[in-house]
N, C-alpha and C positions, 0 to 999 in steps of 0.2 A: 504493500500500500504506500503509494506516496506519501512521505513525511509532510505534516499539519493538514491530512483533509479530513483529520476528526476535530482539530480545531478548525475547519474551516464548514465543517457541520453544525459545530457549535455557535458559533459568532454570528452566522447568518438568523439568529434568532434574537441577536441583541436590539437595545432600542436601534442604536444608531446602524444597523445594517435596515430594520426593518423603516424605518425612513427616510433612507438612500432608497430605500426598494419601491417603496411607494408615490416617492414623489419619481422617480424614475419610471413606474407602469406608468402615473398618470401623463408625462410627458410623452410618453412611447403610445399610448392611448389617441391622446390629441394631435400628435403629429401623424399615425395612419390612420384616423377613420375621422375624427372631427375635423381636421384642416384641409383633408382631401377634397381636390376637385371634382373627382367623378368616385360615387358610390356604385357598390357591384350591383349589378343589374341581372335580370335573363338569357341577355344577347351577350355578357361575356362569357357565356358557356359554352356557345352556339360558335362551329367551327365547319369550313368548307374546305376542300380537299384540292390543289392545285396538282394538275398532272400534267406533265412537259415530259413526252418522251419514258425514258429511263428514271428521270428524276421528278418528283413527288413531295410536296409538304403541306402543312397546314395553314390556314390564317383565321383570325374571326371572321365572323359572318358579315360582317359592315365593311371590313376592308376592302381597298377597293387594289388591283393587280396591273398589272401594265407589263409585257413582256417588250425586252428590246431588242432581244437575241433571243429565240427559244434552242434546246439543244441541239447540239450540233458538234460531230465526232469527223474532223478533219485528219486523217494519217497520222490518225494518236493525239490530235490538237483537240482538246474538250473545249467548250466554252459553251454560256448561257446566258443573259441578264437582264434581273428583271426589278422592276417598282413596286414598292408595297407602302401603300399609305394606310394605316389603322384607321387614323380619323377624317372621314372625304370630307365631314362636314367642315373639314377646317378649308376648303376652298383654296389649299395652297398649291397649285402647278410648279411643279416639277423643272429646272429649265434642262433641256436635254442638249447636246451639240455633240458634231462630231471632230476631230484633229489629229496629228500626224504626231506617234510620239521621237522621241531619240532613234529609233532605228527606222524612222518611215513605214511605219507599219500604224491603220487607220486603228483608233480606238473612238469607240463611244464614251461620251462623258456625262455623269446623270447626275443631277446634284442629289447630295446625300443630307441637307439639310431636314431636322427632326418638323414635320413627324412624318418624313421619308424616307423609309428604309432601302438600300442598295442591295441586292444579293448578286453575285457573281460567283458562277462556279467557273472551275479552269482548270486545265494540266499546270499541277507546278513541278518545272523543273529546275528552279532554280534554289529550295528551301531543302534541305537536306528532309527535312522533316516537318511534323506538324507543331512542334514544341519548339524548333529554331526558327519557325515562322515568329513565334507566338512570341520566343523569348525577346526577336528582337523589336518588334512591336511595344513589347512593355517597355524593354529598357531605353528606349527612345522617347515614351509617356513620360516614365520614372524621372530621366534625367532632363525633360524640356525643363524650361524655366518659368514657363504656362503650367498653372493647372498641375493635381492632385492624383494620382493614384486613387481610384477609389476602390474597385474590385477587381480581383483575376483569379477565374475560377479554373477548374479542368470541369470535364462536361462529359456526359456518358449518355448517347441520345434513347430512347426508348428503342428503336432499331439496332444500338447496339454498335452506333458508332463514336468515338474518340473526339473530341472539339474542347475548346477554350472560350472563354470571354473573358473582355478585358475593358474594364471603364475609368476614363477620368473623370473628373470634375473641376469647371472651370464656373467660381462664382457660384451661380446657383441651375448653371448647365450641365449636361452631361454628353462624352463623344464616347463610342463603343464599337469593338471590332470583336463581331462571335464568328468563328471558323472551327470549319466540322471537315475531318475528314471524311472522305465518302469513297477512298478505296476498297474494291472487293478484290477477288481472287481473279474474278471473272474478266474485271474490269484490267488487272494487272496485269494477267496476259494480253488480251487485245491491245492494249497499248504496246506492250513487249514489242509484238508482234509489229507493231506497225511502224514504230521508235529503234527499235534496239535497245531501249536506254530500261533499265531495272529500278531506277531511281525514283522514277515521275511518280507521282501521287494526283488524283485525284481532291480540289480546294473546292471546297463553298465557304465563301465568306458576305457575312451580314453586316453593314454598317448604316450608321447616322450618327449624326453631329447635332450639337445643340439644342439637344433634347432639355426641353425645359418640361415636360408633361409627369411629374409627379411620375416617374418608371414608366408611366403606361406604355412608351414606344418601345422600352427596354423590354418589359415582360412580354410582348407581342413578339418581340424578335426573339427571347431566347424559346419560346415554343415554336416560334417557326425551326429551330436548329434542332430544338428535343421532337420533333417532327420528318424530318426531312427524312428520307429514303432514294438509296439509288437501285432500279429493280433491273438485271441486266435481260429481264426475258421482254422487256418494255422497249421495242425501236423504235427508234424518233425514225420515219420513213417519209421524204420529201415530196411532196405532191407531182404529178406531171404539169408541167406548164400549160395552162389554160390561159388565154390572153381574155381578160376581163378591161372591155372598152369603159373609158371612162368618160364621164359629161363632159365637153368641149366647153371651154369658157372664151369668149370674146376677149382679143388683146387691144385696147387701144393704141393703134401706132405712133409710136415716137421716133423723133430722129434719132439714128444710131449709129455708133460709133467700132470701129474694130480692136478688140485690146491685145495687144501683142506681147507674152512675156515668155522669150527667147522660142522653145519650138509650138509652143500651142499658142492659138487665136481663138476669139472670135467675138459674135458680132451683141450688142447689150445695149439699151436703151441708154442716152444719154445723161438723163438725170439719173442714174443707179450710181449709185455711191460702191467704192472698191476699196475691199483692204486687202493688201495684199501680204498676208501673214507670212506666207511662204514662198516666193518667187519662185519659178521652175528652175530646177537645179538636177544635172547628172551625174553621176562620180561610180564609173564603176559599176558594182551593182545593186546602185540605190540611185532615186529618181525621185522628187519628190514638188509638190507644189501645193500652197492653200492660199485660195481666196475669197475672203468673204464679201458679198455681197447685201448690202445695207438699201433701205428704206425707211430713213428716219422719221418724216413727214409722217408715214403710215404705221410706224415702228414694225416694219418688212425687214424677214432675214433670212441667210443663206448662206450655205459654205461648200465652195469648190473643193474639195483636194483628189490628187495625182498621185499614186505610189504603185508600186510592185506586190499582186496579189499572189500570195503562196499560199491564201486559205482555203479558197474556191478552183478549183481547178480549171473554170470556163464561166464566162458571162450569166448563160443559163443556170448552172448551177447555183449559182449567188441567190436569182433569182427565186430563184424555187424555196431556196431557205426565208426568203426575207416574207414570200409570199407564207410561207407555215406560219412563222415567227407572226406576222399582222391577223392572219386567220384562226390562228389558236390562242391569242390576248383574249383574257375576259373583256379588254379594253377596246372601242372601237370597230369596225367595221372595215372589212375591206372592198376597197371601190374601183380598183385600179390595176390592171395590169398587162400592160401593152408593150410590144417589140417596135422597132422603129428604127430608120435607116438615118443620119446625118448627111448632110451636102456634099461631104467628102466619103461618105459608103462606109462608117463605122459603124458596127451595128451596137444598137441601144437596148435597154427593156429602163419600163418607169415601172414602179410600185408606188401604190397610193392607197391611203388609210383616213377614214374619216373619224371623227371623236364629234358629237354634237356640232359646232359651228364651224370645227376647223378640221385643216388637212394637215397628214403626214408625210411626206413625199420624200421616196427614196430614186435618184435617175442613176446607172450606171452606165458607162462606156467603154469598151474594150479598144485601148486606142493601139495596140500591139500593130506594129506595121515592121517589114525586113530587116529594115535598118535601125532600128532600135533595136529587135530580138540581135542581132550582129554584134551590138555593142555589148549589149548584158550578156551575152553568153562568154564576148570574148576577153570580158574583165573578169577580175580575181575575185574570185568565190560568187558569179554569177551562177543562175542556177536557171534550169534549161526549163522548169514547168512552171516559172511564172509571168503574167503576161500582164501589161500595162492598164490599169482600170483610173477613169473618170470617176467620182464620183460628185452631185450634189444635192445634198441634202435639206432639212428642212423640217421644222414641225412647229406645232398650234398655228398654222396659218391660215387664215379666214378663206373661208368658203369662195366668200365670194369678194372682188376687187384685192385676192392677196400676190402674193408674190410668185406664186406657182406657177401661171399661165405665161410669165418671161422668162421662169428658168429653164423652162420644159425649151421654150425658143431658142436660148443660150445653147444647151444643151447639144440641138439638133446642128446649130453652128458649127461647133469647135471640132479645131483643125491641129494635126501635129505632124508640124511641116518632116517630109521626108529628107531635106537633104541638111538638117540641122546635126552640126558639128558641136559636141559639149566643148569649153574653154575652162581649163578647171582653173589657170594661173590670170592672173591679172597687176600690169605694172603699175597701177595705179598709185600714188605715195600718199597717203595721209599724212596733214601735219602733226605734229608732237602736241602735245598738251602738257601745260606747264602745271604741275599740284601747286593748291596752296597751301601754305597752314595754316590746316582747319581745327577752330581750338572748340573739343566739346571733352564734357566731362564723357568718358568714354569707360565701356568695361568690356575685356576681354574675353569669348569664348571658344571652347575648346569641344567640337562635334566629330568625337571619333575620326581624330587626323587632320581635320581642317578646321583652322585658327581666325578668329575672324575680332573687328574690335567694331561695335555696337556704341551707341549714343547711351546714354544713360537712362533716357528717358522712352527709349524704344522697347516694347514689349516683346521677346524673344519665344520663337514655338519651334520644336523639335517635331516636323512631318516626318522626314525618313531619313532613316542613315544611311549612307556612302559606302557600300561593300568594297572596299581596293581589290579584292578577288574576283569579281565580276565584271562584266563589261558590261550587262545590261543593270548594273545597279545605278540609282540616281539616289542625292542623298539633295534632300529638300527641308529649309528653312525660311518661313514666315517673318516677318518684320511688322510693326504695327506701331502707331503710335496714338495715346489716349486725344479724343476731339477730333480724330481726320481719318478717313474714308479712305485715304490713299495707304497703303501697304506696296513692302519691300521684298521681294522673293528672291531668296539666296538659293543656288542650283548647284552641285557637283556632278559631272559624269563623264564615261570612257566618251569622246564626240568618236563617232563613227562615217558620219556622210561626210565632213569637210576636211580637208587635205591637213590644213593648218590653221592657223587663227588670220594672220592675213586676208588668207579664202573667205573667212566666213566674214569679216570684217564687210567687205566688199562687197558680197552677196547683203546681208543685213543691211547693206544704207542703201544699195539697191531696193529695197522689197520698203523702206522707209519713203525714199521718194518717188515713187509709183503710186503712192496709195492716193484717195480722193483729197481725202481731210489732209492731207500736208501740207505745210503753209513754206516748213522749213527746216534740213535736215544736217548736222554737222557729223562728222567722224573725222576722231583723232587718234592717234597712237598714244599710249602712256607707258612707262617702265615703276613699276614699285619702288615702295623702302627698301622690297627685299630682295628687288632684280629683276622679278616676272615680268614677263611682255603684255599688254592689254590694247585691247580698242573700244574706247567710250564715243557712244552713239547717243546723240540726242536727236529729238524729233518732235518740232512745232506741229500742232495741230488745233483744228477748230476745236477739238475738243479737250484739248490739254495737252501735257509736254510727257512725253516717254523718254526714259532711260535705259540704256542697255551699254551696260559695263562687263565685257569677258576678259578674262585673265587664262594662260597657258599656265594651267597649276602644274605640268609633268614634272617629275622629277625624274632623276637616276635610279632611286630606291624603289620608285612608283612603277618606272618601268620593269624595271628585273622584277618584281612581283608582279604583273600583271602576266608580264611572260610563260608563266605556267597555267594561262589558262589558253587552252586548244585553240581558240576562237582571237589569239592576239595577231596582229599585225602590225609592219612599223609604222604604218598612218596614224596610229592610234594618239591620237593627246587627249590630256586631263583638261577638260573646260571648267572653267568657275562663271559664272553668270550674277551678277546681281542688275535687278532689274526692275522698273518702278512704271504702271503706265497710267495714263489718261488723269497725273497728278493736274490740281490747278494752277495756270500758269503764273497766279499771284503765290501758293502756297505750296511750294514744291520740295521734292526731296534730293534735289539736285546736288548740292555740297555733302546730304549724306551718304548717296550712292557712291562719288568719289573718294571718300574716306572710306568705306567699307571693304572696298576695289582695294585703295590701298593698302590696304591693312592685313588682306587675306592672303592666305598658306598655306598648303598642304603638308603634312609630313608625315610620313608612315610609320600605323597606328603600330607601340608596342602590345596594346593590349591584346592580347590574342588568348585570351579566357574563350572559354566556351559557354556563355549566357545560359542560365539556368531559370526554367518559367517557375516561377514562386505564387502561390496563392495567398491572394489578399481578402478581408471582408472587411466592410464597414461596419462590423458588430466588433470588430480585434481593436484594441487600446492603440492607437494610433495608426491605424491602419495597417497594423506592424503583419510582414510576410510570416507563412509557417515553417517550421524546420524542421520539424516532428509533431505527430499529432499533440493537438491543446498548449503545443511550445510552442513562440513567438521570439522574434526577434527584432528589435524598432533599430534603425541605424543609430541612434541619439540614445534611447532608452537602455537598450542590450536586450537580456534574453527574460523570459518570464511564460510561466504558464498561466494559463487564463480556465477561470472556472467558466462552468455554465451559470453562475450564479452572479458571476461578474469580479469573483476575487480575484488576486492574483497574487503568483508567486513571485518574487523578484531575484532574483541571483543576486543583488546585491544587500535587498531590503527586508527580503522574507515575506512576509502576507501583509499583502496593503489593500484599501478599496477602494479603487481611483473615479473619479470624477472628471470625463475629460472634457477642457474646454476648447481647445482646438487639435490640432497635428502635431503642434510641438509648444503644448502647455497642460497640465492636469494640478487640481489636489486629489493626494491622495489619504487616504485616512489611517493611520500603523496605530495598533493597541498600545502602546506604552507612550508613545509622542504624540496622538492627535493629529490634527489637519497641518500637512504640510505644502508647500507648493512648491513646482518643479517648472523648469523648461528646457526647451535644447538646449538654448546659453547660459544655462546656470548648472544641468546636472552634470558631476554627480554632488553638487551646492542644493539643499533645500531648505526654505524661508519656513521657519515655525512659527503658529500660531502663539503657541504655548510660549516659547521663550522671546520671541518679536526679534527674531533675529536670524544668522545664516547658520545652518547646520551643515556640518561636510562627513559623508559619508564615504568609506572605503571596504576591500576584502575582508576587515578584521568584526567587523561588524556582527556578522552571523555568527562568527563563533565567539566572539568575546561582547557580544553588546555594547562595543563604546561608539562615539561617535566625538567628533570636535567640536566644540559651542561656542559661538565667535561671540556669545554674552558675555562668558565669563574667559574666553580663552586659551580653553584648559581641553584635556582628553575628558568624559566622562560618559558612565556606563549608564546604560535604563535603569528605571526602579517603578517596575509593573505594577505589584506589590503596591507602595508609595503611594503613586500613579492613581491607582482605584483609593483608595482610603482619604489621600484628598481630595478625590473628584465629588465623594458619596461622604462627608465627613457629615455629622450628625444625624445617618439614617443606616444604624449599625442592620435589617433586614437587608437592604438595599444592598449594602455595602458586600454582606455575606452572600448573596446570588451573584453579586460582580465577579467577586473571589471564583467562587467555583464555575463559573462560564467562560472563565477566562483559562487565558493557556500556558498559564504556570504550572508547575509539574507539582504529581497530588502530594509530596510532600511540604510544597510553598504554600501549597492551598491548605494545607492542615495548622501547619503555623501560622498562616491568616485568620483561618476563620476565629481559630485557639486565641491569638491574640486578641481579634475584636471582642469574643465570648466575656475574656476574662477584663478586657479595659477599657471596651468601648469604641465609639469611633467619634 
């Protein structure tokens, strides 16, 4: 039996445990069921069955579902994703887009803002596992400088599979990432088979941010996870392509204009506004291009992009999936689905989705022609089955007078010239840009290898770390500052499409002065404090002033580590990015993006630990992780077990009843000393009630009971005993139940009670 849980059977019956206890149910009372917003109902019992294929979960009966991807099992590539909002009556839309990430490969982007949940499943091949996913997920929470650790569970779903959550809290928000793995035996080999690779896993992960709902989005999502099922006797089998004509909408003609960005054209209404996020660019065996397409007046919008498809093996194909994916959404209707020839004999298919008043619209293009297949096959590590797709896209856009009926015209335009030659070098010289000293109170941080120095007054968040072992990792850092809207995004990653920094320099003020809104675009070359090469890009616009600061972080060390991953080459360099857009051009972050720039570093991380996922509860005395069951550990506090009763043990205190007031402050209450108070910066210093002064406690404590009393000065020992007979002095009953409740040993409690009998108190 653990030494004192018969005193700690005991004490729980004293006054002061049973008034800690009371006034603690009634707060715990008041805080889940009187201050709650929503009381349990009928309909949260009430659950509807989501079935996609292979894969299968739950959700209430009021949520409402949105597929954006339904499944889809590409040569071992999984992928799915879909929308789940609990609450529809909260009327909040979702804004969906789509972009090109680091490697020119298109990704859907779904905002995951609470009470919208994201679910994504996917082949992970890049996490060893489902607990080094997970570990480094927390330890990136853990060590932001935003926001709390709140909970990180391990998770055992009713089906019997393996998953995590993991929440912080930021204020009186909540951000949450639950992931389940969903590998089977069945599922292992087909991938095997398709991959070679033994590694991949099967991910679903659940997330939403800034949940302010009282748990509810939170408890919706971890029952979607203790829910989810993958059933491999369940094909996701693609329909055949049926062309479904859609209603023709009148185009009012406008003069039009031809846009020309290096090999593709074509032809766009005049007043259409053009960003061109991504200029057309070739390198080898990446291609890539995005332009979005604006209608401020009508708040109209659209986005072109260009890349190299290795998911879909042919136009049709695409097709067929996007058609299931709109036709099997509880969401929406499908209206739309028609082949179509361009001016130049590219063949097209559009996909269109209606939702109440607006459209979805998906157009693809196969712009694949000789001499492009030439180039990508004849470049290094070009690959022979992927073939050049248009894509643009589009969604909640009005039925009628929106933007759809000029992209669909766009679309049928565009042209990619055959006898277009890529220039990957350009002698173009930027001038230098002279730093100045910029004087701010500044504080330096340190994110897993990269070094950066922040304003003092800028609020710092830890998105993702920076894998040096990967080439497809990106390590991502938020900037904010209190009263302004504008935000700072700090980027690390292996850059893969551009040669060098020069390249991309040149490309970037390109794709800056082409757009509509530019009024006016500078690029400069700059060199660090600490050597590094950069190119800082500013860009006037109607709508504000953009920054883009990149720095060549490579190093020597960075290199030879990266070198042992299969997938290195020597084009490869370290990009650092800090980057600030559509600031106001009276209140910009301009001098802070250029200190930031300066200031930043790479160097190759010693820590090479292997992250271990730890379980947190917001019921544990300072959120403290587990070590061993009912044993805790707090980085500040140390080690302690924790009753169900709320006691606890201290390793250095012995049995206290703490009272916490925040992460890193409690009283706690010790039978011979009374109420003490503690904090990270004081323990192991604690402020006594009883003596109005600092108490310091060390190892000697538990076995000899002294302690050092900055009252008097001096070393001295408890006197429990004492302790009670002054506490109870002239109610010798009282005094005598203190004695024998208390955890003096029965020969103390004999010469207690003996003494009061024969003297009194």
């Amino acid at each position: 039996m653990f030494v004192g849980t018969n005193f700690c059977a005991r004490i729980k019956n004293s006054i002061p445990f049973k008034l800690l206890f009371l006034a603690g149910f009634n707060f715990w009372i008041q805080s889940n069921f009187l201050g709650s917003e929503e009381l349990p109902d009928e309909k949260t019992s009430l659950f509807k069955k989501i079935q996609d294929g292979p894969i299968s979960f739950e959700v209430t009966e009021q949520s409402s579902v949105d597929y954006l991807k339904n499944y889809y099992d590409s040569k071992g590539l999984c992928f799915a994703q879909y929308i789940v909002n609990p609450r529809p009556e909260s009327a909040f839309i979702p804004s969906i887009g789509i972009g090109l990430n680091n490697l020119g490969e298109d990704v859907l982007i779904s905002e995951s803002n609470s009470p919208n949940i994201t679910i994504i499943i996917q082949t992970n091949s890049e996490d060893e596992n489902l607990y080094k996913w997970a570990s480094e997920k927390q330890k990136n929470w853990n060590e932001s400088p935003t926001g709390v650790l709140y909970s990180s569970n391990f998770i055992t779903t009713k089906n019997g599979f393996n998953g995590v959550s993991i929440v912080r809290e930021i204020n009186e928000q909540k951000d949450f990432y639950i992931s389940v793995d969903l590998t089977t035996k069945e599922w292992s080999e087909k991938n095997y088979n398709s991959t070679g690779k033994k590694d991949n896993w099967l991910q679903m992960q659940i997330i939403s941010f800034n949940d302010t709902s009282n748990e509810s989005v939170l408890s919706n999502a971890i029952k979607i996870a203790d829910s989810v099922n993958y059933n491999h006797e369940k094909k996701q089998i693609l329909p055949i392509f049926e062309e479904i004509k859609s209603e023709k909408q009148q185009i009012i003609t406008n003069s039009k204009v031809t846009i020309t960005d290096s090999a593709i054209s074509y032809l766009v209404p005049k007043d259409l506004k053009i960003e061109y996020k991504k200029p057309y660019f070739e390198n080898g065996n990446y291609t890539i291009a995005q332009h979005n397409f604006e209608n401020p007046e009508e708040d109209l919008s659209a986005t072109l992009i260009v890349h190299i498809e290795k998911k879909y093996p042919d136009l049709e194909t695409w097709a067929r999936h996007q058609i299931s994916t709109w036709t099997n959404s509880p969401s929406g209707i499908l209206v739309g689905a028609e082949k179509f020839r361009t001016k130049w004999r590219n063949n097209g298919i559009l996909v269109l989705r209606q939702t109440g008043g607006t459209l979805d619209f998906s157009i693809s293009l196969d712009l694949t022609n000789p001499e492009w297949k030439k180039r990508n096959l004849n470049s290094s590590g070009g690959i022979d089955h992927g073939w050049l797709r248009l894509q643009i896209v589009g969604f909640y856009d009005p039925v009628f007078e929106g933007i759809f009926p000029t992209v669909l015209e766009i679309a049928k335009s565009i042209n990619l010239e055959k006898s277009f030659e890529p220039v990957i070098s350009n002698n173009e010289i930027l001038q230098e840009l002279e730093f100045q000293n910029f004087k701010f109170d500044s504080k330096r941080y340190i994110h897993k290898g990269l070094s950066f120095s922040v304003p003092q007054e800028f609020g710092v968040d830890y998105i993702k770390f920076y894998d040096q072992s990967s080439i497809t990792s990106e390590g991502i850092i938020n900037l904010s500052k209190e009263f302004s809207n504008s935000f700072i995004t700090i980027k690390v990653f292996t850059e893969n499409i551009f040669p060098d920094l020069s390249t991309w320099g040149i490309y970037a003020k390109s794709a800056a002065a082409k757009s509509s809104s530019t009024t006016n675009v500078s690029a400069k070359n700059f060199t660090t404090k600490n050597g590094l090469n950069g190119i800082f890009i500013k860009r006037n616009s109607i709508d504000g002033t953009d920054y883009h600061a990149n720095v060549d972080l490579s190093t020597e060390s960075w290199k030879k580590n990266l070198q042992l991953n299969t997938s290195y080459s020597e084009n490869l360099w370290l990009r650092g990015e800090i980057s600030s857009t559509k600031n106001p051009n009276n209140n910009s972050f301009f001098e802070t993006a250029l200190a930031i720039a300066d200031s930043i570093i790479y160097e190759k991380s010693d820590d090479i630990r292997v992250e271990t996922f730890f379980e947190i509860s917001p019921y544990t005395l300072f959120r403290s992780p587990e070590i061993s069951p009912s044993w805790y550990r707090s980085h500040w506090f140390g080690s302690f077990f924790q009753s169900n009763e709320g006691w606890i043990y201290h390793e250095l205190m012995g049995w206290l009843f703490p009272n916490q007031i925040s992460l890193s402050s409690a009283w706690v209450w010790h039978e011979a000393l009374d109420w003490l108070w503690v904090s990270e910066n004081s323990f192991p210093y604690f402020y006594s009630v009883e003596y109005h002064n600092w108490l310091y406690f060390d190892e000697k404590f538990l076995s000899r009971e002294i302690f050092f009393n900055f009252n008097t000065k001096e070393w001295q020992k408890t006197n429990l005993l004492q302790k009670i007979l002054k506490d109870n002095s002239g109610d010798e009953p009282k005094t005598i139940i203190k004695i024998l409740e208390s955890s003096l040993s029965e020969n103390e409690k004999l010469n207690g009670v003996g003494r009061v009998i024969l003297f009194g108190n």
